[in-house]
C-alpha positions as CSV (number, residue, x, y, z in Angstrom):
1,X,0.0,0.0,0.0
2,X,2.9,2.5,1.0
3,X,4.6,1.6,-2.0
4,X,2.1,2.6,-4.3
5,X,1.0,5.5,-2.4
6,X,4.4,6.8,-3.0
7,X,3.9,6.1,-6.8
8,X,0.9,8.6,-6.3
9,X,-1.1,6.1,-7.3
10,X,-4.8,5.6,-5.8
11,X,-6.2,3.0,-4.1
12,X,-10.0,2.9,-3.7
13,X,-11.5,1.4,0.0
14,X,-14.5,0.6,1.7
15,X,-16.1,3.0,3.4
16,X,-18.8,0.3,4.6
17,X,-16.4,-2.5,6.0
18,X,-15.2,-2.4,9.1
19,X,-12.7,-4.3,11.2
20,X,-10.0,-4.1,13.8
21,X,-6.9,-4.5,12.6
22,X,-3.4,-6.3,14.7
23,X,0.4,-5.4,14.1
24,X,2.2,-8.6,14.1
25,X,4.3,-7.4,16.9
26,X,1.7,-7.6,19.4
27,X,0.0,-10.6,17.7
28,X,3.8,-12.1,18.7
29,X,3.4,-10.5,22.1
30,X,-0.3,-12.3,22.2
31,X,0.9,-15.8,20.9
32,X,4.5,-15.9,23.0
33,X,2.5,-15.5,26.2
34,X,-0.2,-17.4,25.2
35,X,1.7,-20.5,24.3
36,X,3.4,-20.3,28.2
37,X,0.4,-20.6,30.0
38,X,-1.4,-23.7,30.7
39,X,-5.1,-22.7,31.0
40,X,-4.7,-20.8,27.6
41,X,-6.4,-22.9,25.1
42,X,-9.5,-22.6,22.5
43,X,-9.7,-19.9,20.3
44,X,-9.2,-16.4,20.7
45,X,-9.3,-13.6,18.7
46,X,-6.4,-10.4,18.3
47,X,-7.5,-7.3,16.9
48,X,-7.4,-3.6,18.3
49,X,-9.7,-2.5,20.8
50,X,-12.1,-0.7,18.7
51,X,-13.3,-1.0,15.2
52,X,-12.2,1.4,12.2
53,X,-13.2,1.2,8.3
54,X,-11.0,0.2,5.6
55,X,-11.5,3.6,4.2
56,X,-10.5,5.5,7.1
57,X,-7.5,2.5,8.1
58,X,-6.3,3.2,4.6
59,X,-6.3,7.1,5.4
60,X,-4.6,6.9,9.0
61,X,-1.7,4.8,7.5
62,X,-1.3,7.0,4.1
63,X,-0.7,9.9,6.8
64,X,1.5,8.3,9.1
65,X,3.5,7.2,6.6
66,X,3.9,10.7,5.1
67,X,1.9,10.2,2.0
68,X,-1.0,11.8,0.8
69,X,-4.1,10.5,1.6
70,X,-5.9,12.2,-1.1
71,X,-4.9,9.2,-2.8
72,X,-7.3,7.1,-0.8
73,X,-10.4,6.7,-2.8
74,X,-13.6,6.3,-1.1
75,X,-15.7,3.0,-1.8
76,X,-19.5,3.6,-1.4
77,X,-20.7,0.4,-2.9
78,X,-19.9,-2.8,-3.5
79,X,-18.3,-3.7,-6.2
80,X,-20.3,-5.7,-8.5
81,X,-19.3,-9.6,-8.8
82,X,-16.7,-9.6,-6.2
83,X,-16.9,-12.2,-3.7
84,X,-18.7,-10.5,-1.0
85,X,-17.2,-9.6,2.4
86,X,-18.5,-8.7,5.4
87,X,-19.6,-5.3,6.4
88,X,-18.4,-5.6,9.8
89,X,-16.1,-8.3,11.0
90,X,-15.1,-6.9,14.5
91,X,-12.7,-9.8,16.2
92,X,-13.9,-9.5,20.0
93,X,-11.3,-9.8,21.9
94,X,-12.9,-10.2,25.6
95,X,-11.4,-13.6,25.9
96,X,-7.8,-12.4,25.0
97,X,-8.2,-9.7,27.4
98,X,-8.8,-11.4,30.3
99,X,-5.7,-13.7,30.2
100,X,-3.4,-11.9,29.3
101,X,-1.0,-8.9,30.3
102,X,-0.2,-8.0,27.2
103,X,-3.0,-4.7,26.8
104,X,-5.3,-4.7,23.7
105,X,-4.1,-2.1,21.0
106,X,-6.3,0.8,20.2
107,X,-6.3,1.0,16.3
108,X,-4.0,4.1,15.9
109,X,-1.4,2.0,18.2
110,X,-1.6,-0.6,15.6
111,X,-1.2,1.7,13.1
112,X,2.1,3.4,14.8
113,X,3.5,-0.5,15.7
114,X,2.9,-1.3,11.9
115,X,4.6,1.5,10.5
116,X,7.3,2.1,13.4
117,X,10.0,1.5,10.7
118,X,8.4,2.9,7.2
């Protein structure tokens, strides 16, 4: 995405679909301490502590990175024939949360984790 952006070219996002996005470095934190503890088992999910939508995700990392985010393109529709995704795929992340010390990332401390060395 940063790569492009800096090739001023656009990139069109939902406006409509909403999740909350991880860095990998605290999915690593998350999965390190996880795997040491013995009652830590089942599923859970990792994602920031609140939701954001691809459109404005797209935005916040075009301006930390120093790029302009006038190249992000808002998506109002669908697009037709593409496999459909879902409008709102928050990972909860209440589960997680209680177990562990590692803290639950807000979204714009994923975003600054992500980007730390672009």
């Amino acid at each position: 995405m940063i790569g492009n952006l800096r090739a001023s070219k656009e990139i069109v996002s939902p406006t409509f679909e909403y999740r909350n996005p991880i860095d990998v470095g605290t999915l690593c934190e998350f999965f390190g301490e996880l795997s040491r503890r013995d009652d830590a088992s089942g599923i859970f999910h990792a994602g920031a502590s609140h939701k954001i939508s691809r459109y404005e995700l797209a935005r916040a990392i075009a301006e930390r990175a120093g790029c302009d985010a006038g190249l992000i393109v808002p998506q109002t529709e669908p697009v037709p024939g593409r496999a459909p995704r879902g409008a709102d795929d928050f990972l909860a992340t209440d589960r997680l949360r209680k177990i562990s010390r590692t803290s639950i990332p807000t979204c714009q401390q994923v975003i600054e984790r992500a980007l730390a060395g672009a």
